[in-house]
C-alpha positions in Angstrom: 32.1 -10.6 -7.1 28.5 -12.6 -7.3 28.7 -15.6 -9.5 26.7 -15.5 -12.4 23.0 -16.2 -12.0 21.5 -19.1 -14.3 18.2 -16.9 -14.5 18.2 -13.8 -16.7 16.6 -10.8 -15.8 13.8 -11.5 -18.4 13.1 -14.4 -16.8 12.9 -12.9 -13.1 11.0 -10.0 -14.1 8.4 -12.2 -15.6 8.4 -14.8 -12.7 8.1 -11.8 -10.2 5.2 -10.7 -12.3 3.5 -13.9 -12.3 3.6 -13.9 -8.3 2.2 -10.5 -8.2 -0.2 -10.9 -10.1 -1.7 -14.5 -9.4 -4.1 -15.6 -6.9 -1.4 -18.3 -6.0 1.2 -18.2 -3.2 4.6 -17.5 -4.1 5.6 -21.0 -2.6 2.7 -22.3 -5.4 3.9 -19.7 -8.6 7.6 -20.8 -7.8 6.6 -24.5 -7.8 5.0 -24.2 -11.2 8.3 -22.4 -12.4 10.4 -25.1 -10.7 12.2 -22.5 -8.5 13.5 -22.4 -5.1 10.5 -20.1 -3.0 12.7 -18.1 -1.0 14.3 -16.9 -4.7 11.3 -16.0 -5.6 10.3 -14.6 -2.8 13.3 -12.6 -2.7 13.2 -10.7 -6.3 9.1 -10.2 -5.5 10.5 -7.9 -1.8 13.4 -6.7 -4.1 11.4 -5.7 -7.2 8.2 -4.1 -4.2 11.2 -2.2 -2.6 12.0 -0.8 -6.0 8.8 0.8 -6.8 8.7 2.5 -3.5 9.1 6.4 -3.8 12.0 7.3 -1.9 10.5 8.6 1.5 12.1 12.1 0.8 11.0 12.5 -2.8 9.8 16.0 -3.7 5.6 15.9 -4.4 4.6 17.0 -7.9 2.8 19.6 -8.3 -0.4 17.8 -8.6 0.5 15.5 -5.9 0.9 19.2 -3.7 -2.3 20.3 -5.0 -4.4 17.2 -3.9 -2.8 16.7 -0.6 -3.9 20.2 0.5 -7.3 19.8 -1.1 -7.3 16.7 1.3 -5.6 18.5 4.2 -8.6 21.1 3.8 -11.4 18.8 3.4 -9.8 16.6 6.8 -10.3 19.8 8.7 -13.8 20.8 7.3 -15.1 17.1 8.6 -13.4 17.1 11.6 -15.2 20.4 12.4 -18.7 19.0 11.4 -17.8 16.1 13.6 -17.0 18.3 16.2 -20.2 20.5 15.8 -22.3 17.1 15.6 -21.2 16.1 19.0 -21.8 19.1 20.6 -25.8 18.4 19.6 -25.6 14.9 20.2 -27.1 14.4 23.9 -24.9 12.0 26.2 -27.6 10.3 28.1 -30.6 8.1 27.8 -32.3 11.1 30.3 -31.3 13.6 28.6 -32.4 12.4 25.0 -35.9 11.8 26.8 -36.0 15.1 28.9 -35.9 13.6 32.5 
């Protein structure tokens, strides 16, 4: 069994906050709190890894909808791309007619 920390959860949540949202380093935050760095540095990668979806998490409906409305645009520029190309000329001699 972990000993008991001397920080409560309040208080990490709101350090881990502080670190995400300042312009500071964490080494700099956790000075001002008068904590170790690597702590902090370690509920900031734990609390990051928590909001991570899990890789295999169903998409919402909405989520569905956008990605194939993204999926169908990607093809529709990579034709014009395509189509561009084709009408670009490849040489100096053939842009001037040589």
């Amino acid at each position: 069994m972990a000993p008991p920390s001397k920080y409560s959860p309040e208080f990490r949540e709101e350090a881990v906050q502080i670190a995400l949202r300042s312009s500071k380093t964490i080494s700099e935050v956790a000075r001002e709190l008068e904590l170790n760095s690597e702590t902090l540095r370690g509920w900031v990668k734990k609390y990051q890894k928590q909001q991570e979806p899990a890789p295999d998490a169903e998409l919402t409906v909405n989520e569905r909808a956008r990605l194939k409305e993204l999926e169908r645009r990607n093809h529709e520029l990579e034709m014009e791309v395509t189509f561009l190309k084709k009408g670009v000329p490849r040489t100096r001699e053939a842009a001037c007619g040589s």
